[in-house]
N, C-alpha and C positions, 0 to 999 in steps of 0.2 A: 312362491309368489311374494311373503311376505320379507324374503330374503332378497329379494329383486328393488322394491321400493326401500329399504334400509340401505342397501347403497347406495342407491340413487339419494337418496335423504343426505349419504355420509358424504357424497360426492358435491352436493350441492352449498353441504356448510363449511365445506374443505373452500370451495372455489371462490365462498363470499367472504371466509375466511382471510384466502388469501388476497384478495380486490381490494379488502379494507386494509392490508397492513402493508401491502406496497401503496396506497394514496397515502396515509399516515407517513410513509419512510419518506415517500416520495414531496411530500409537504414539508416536512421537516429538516428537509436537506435540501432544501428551498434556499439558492444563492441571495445573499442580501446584496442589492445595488449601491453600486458606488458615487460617492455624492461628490464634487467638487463645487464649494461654494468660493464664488470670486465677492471681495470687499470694494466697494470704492471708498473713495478719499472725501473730502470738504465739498456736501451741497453738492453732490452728484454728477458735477459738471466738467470737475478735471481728471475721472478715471475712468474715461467712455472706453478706453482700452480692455478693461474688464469686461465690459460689453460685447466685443467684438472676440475676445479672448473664451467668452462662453458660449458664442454662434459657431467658434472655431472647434471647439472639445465638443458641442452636442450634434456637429455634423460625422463629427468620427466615433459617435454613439457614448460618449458620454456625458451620464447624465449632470450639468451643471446652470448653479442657477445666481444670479447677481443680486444683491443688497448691500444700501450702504451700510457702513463701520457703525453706525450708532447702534445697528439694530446685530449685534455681536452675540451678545449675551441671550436674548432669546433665541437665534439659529444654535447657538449651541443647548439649548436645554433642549431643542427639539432634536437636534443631530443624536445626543445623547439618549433618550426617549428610543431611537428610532435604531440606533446602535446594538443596545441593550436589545429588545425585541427580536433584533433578525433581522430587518428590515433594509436596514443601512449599511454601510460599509464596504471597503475602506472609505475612511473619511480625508478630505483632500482640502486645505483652506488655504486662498492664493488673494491680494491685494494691494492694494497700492498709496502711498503716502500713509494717511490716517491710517487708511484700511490696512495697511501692510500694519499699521503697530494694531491692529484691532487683529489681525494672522495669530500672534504672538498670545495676546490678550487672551484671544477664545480659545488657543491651544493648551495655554494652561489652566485655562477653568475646565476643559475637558478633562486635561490630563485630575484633575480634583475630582471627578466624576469618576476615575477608572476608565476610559476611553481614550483607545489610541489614535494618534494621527498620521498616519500614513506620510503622506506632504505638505510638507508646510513653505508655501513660497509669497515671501516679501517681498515687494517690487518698490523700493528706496523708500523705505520706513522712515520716522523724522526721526529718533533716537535708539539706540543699542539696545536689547535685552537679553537675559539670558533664555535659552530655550528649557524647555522645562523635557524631563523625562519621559512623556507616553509622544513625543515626537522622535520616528522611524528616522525623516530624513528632510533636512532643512536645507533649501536657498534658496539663499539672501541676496537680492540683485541689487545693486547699488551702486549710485555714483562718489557716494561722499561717506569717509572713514567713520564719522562717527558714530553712523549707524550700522555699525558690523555686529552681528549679532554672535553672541559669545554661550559657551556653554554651562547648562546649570550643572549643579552638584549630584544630580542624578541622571541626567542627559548621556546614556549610552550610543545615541543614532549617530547619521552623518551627517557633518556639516558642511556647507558650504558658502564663502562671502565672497560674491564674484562679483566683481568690481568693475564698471565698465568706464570710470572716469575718463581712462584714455584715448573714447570714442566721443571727437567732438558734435558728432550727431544726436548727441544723447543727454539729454537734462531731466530734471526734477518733470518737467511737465508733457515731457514726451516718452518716458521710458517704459510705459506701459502700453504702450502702443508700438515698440520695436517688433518689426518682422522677427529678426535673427531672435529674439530673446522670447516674442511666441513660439516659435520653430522649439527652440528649448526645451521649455517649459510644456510643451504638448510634450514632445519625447518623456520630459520625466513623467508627466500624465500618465499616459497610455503604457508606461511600463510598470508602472503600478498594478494601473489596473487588469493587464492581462497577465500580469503574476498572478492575481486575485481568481481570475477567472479560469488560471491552470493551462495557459496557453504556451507551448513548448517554446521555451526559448524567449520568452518576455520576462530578462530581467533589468534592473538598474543597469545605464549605461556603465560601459567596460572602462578602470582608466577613471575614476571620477576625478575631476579637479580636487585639488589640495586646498584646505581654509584657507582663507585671505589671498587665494588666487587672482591674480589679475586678469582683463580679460584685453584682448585684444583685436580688432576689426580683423577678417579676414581679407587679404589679400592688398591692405594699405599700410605705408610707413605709420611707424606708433607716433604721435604727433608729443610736445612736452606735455607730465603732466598737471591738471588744472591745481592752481595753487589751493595748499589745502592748509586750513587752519585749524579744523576741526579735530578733536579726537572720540576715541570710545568712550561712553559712558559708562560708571559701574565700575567694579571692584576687579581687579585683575583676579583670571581665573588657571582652569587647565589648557584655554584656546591657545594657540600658538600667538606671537608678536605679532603684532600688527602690521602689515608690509602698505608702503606708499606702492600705488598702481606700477610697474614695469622696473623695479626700481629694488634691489637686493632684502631681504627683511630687514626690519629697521623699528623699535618701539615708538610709539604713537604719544608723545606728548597729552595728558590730560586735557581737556578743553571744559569748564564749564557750562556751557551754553552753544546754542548753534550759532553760525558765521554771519552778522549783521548783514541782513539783502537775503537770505536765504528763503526763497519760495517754499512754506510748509503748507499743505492741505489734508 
């Protein structure tokens, strides 16, 4: 008899045994969610793109959330906080004008923290930086050269400077708002994130464009293109030569300053 309930006893702290250390495995192996924080540009009003860009990712489940460029440096101390924990990641930062230099800004105050960035996409930043090293993979959508973002000294990811000047549909204050360059930039999204989440066959698109790629309208003559004045800012580095849009590589003239009339936000 008393050999009866001893089992049952040993059966009983086996099974609670085992209940607590698969919740425990099962907790702790607990996927961290992926963040995609979109930046806007100047007073909120000229990067409604951003907006529409994050109703477009959290309809295909992921999770993204919009603030303007001032408020950089606190989403990164929370991203970080939240990274660190488990809770977060990959981390995804996408914006535009301001907000695209404030992309660059909180990617390297992360990368300062030990925290990587998965993606980091600029939507026609006002001036060049170098990318810092805990950024995986960089583009940079732009219409004008001298905001081609170049790579820092410990920047092992990809880059990319894709340059859409030679689509005359496309300006400083509409470029955040292109269908074809959402369409994009979801693809690079979602291949992120279902690398992350171990999805067969979600990787980075096949074929990446080369730095300083031009981009070209599909299915219209390239039209000339927009005169440019401008160059890269910052010290020449490992990036390759600067290429004028449709137009054979070709170095980029220094420019001080950006090109008098130039809409910055």
């Amino acid at each position: 008899m008393w050999r009866r309930q001893a089992w049952r006893f040993l059966t009983v702290c086996l099974l609670s045994a085992g209940m607590m250390l698969a919740f425990g495995t099962s907790s702790g192996m607990a996927q961290s969610r992926a963040h995609v924080y979109l930046l806007r540009g100047l007073l909120n009003v000229f990067s409604l793109g951003m907006d529409t860009l994050a109703e477009e990712l959290n309809a295909r489940g992921v999770y993204a959330t919009v603030d303007n460029h001032t408020s950089w440096q606190s989403l990164a101390d929370q991203a970080a906080a939240r990274y660190k924990a488990g809770t977060e990641g990959p981390i995804i930062i996408i914006g535009h004008s301001l907000g695209a230099d404030a992309v660059m800004e909180m990617s390297a105050y992360l990368g300062q923290k030990g925290v990587p960035v998965a993606l980091a996409v600029p939507f026609d930043g006002t001036q060049s930086f170098a990318a810092s090293g805990n950024i995986q993979r960089l583009l940079n959508l732009t219409q004008r050269s001298y905001a081609y973002m170049r790579k820092g000294q410990t920047f092992k990811g990809s880059l990319v400077n894709f340059d859409v000047s030679s689509d005359p549909s496309i300006d400083h204050l509409n470029i955040d708002k292109s269908p074809r360059l959402h369409a994009k930039v979801i693809a690079e999204v979602l291949a992120v994130v279902g690398s992350h989440k171990g999805v067969p066959g979600a990787t980075p698109p096949a074929h990446p464009i080369p730095v300083n790629a031009p981009a070209k309208p599909e299915g219209t003559p390239a039209p000339a293109p927009k005169a440019n004045t401008g160059a890269m800012n910052g010290t020449p580095d490992s990036t390759s030569a600067i290429s004028a849009p449709e137009r054979s590589t070709a170095a980029v003239a220094r420019k001080p300053a950006a090109p008098t009339g130039q809409v910055s936000n």
